[in-house]
C-alpha positions in Angstrom: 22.7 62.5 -21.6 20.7 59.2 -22.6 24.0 57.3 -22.4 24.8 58.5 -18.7 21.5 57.6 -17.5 21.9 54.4 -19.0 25.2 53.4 -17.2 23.9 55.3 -14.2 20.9 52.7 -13.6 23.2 49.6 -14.6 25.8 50.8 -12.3 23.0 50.8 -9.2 21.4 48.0 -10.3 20.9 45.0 -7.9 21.2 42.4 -10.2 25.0 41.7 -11.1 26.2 42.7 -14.9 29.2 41.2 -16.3 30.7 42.3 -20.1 33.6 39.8 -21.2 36.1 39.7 -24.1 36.5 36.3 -26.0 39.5 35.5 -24.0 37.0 36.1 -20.6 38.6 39.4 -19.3 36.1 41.5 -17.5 35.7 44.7 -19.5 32.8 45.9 -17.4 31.1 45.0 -14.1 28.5 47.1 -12.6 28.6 47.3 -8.4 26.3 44.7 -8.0 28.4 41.5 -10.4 32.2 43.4 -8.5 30.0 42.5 -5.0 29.6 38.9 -6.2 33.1 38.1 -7.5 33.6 37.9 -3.6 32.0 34.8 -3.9 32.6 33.0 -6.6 35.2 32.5 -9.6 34.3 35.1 -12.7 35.4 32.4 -14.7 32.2 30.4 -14.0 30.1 33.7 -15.1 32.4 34.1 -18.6 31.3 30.3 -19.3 27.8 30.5 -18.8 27.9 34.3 -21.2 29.9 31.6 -23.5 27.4 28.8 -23.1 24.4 30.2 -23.8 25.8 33.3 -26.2 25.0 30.9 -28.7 24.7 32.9 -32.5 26.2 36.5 -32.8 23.5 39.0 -31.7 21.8 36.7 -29.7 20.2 37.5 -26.5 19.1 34.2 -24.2 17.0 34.3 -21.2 17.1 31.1 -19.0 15.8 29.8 -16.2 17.9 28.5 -13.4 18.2 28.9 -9.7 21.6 30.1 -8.9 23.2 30.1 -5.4 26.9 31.7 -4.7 27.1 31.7 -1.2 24.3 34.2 0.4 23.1 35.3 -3.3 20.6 33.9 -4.9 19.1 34.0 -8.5 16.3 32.4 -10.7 17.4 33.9 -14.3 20.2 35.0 -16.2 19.8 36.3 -19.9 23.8 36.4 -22.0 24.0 38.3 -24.9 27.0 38.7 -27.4 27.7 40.6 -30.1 30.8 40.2 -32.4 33.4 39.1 -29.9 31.7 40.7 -26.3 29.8 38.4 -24.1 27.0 40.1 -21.6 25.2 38.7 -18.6 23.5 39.4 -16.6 21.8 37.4 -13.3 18.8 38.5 -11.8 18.1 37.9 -8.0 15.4 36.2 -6.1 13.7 39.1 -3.9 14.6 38.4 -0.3 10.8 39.0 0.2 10.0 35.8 -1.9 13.1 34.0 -2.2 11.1 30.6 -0.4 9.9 29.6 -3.8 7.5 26.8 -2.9 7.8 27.9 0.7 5.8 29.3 3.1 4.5 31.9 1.6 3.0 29.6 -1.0 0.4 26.8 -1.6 -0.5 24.2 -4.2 -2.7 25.6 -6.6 -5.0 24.7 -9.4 -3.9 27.3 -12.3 -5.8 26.3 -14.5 -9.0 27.3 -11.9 -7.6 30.4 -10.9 -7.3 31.3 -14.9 -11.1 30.4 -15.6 -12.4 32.2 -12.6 -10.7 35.7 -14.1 -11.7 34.7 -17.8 -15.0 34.8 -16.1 -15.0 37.4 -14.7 -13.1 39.5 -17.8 -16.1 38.1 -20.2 -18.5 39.3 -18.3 -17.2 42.9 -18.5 -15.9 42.8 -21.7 -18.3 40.5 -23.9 -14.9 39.2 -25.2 -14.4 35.9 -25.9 -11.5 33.9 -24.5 -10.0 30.6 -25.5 -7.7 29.1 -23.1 -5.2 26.3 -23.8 -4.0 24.4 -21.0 -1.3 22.0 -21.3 -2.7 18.5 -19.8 1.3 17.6 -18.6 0.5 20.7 -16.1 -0.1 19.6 -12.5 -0.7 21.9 -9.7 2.3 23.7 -8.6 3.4 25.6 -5.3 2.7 29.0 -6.1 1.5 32.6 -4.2 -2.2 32.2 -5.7 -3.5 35.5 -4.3 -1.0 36.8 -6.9 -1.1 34.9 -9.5 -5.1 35.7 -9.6 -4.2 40.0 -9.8 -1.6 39.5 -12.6 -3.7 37.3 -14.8 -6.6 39.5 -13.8 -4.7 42.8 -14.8 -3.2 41.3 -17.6 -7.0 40.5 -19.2 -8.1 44.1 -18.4 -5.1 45.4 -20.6 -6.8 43.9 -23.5 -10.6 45.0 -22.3 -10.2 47.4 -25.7 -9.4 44.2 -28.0 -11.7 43.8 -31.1 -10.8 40.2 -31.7 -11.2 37.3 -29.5 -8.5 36.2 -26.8 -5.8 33.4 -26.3 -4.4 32.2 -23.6 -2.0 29.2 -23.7 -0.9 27.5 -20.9 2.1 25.1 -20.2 5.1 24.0 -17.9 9.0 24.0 -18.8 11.6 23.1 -16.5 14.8 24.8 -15.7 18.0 23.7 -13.8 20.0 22.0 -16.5 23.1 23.7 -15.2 24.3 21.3 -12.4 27.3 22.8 -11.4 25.7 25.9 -9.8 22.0 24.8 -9.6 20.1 24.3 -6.1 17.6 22.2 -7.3 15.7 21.5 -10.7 12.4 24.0 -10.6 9.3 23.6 -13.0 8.7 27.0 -14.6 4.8 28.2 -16.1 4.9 29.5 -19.9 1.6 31.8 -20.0 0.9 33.8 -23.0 -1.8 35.9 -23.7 -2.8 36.7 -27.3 -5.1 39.6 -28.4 -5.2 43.1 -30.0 -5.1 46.4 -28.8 -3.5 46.1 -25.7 -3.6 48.7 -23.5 -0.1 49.8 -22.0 -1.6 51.6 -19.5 -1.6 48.6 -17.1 2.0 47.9 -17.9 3.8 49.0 -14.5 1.0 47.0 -12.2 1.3 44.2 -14.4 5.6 44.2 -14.0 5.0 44.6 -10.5 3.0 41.9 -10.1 5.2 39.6 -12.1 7.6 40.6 -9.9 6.3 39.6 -6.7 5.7 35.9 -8.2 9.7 36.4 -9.4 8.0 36.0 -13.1 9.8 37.1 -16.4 7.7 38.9 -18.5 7.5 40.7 -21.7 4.8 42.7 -23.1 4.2 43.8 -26.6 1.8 45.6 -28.4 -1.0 42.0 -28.7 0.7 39.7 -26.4 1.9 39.0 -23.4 4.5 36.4 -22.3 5.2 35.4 -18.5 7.3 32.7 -17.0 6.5 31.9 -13.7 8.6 29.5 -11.1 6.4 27.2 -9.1 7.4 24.1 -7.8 
C-alpha cells in the first residue's frame, strides 16, 4: 500500500521526474518530466542526472534557474544508485516566478533577522548568536516573507535549552550555461539549536515555499536556501 501511494504522488507531481539507465534510456518518467520532453531533448536531463550524480548513493541538490520554453525551474537535485540516475527539477511557482521582480524589494536581511531575534529573546529569554557573512549585500527579496519564516522558524525552537545559532551567508548558482537564464545569488541560512519543535513544520515549508526556498529541517537545525537577486 506504502509503495502505491508513493508512485501515486510522484506520478501527480508538478515538478518533472526522470529515472535513467547508464546508457540514458528513460526507465521512468512521471506525467509532469513526459509533459516537458515536449520541449526539450531528454538527453540534456540524462547529462545533468550524470553531471552532478557524482559518487554512488549520492543525492545533490543545486541551484540553477532552468528555462525550456514556457517552464521554468530554480533547483534540481540527481541522485544515483549503482547504475540508475534520478532527477528531478523543481518549478518556479507561477505566483512568484519574477524573482527580483515586482513583487519584491531590496532588503537588509541581516535587519530583518535582528528585529525577529528580538523579538524571539524577549519571549523566550534565549540567547541568540547570529553570524552574518560581511560578502552579503542586500538582495531583491519578498521581505514581508522572509520576516514570517525566520520568525516561525525561531518559535520552533522557543522549547530549546541551549542558546541559538544562526549563520548567515550568500552562494551563487547558475554555473550551468547551456540552460541557465541568468546567474542568481542564493541565501544559505541555518539555524542551530535544540529541541525543535516540529509542530511548526508545515507553516515553516509553506513559507519557504512562497520565497521558492529549499529547506530541510531536522531534529536541532534548520537549513534554507533562498534565491534573491
Amino acid at each position: 500500500m506504502a509503495e502505491s501511494l508513493f508512485f501515486g504522488v510522484m506520478e501527480r507531481d508538478l515538478n518533472p521526474f526522470f529515472l535513467f539507465d547508464s546508457r540514458g534510456k528513460a526507465i521512468y518518467l512521471n506525467q509532469s518530466a513526459e509533459l516537458l520532453l515536449g520541449y526539450a531533448n531528454p538527453n540534456v536531463f540524462f547529462a545533468l542526472a550524470e553531471r552532478y550524480a557524482a559518487s554512488n548513493a549520492a543525492f545533490e541538490m543545486r541551484f540553477e534557474i532552468m528555462v525550456f520554453q514556457s517552464f521554468s525551474f530554480y533547483a534540481l537535485m540527481s541522485a544515483k544508485e549503482n547504475d540508475l540516475f534520478g532527477l528531478r527539477l523543481y518549478h518556479i511557482p507561477a505566483a512568484v516566478s519574477k524573482i527580483g521582480g515586482a513583487e519584491t524589494t531590496p532588503a537588509n536581511l541581516r535587519a530583518i533577522i535582528d528585529a525577529n531575534v528580538a523579538i524571539f529573546r524577549n519571549k523566550s529569554k534565549i540567547e541568540v548568536r547570529t553570524v552574518c557573512d560581511r560578502a552579503l549585500a542586500p538582495g531583491r527579496i519578498d521581505q514581508n516573507g522572509f520576516s514570517r519564516l525566520i520568525g516561525k522558524a525561531l518559535e520552533s525552537f522557543a522549547a530549546s535549552d541551549e542558546p541559538l545559532t544562526i549563520a548567515l551567508r550568500a552562494q551563487h548558482g547558475g554555473e550551468n550555461d547551456a540552460i541557465v537564464g541568468r546567474n542568481r545569488m542564493f541565501i544559505k541560512l541555518v539555524i542551530v539549536g535544540s529541541r525543535r519543535k516540529e509542530l511548526f513544520d508545515r507553516q515553516i515549508e509553506e513559507f519557504a515555499a512562497s520565497l521558492c526556498a529549499c529547506v530541510r529541517l531536522s531534529r536541532d537545525e534548520i537549513i534554507l536556501d533562498i534565491p534573491s537577486l
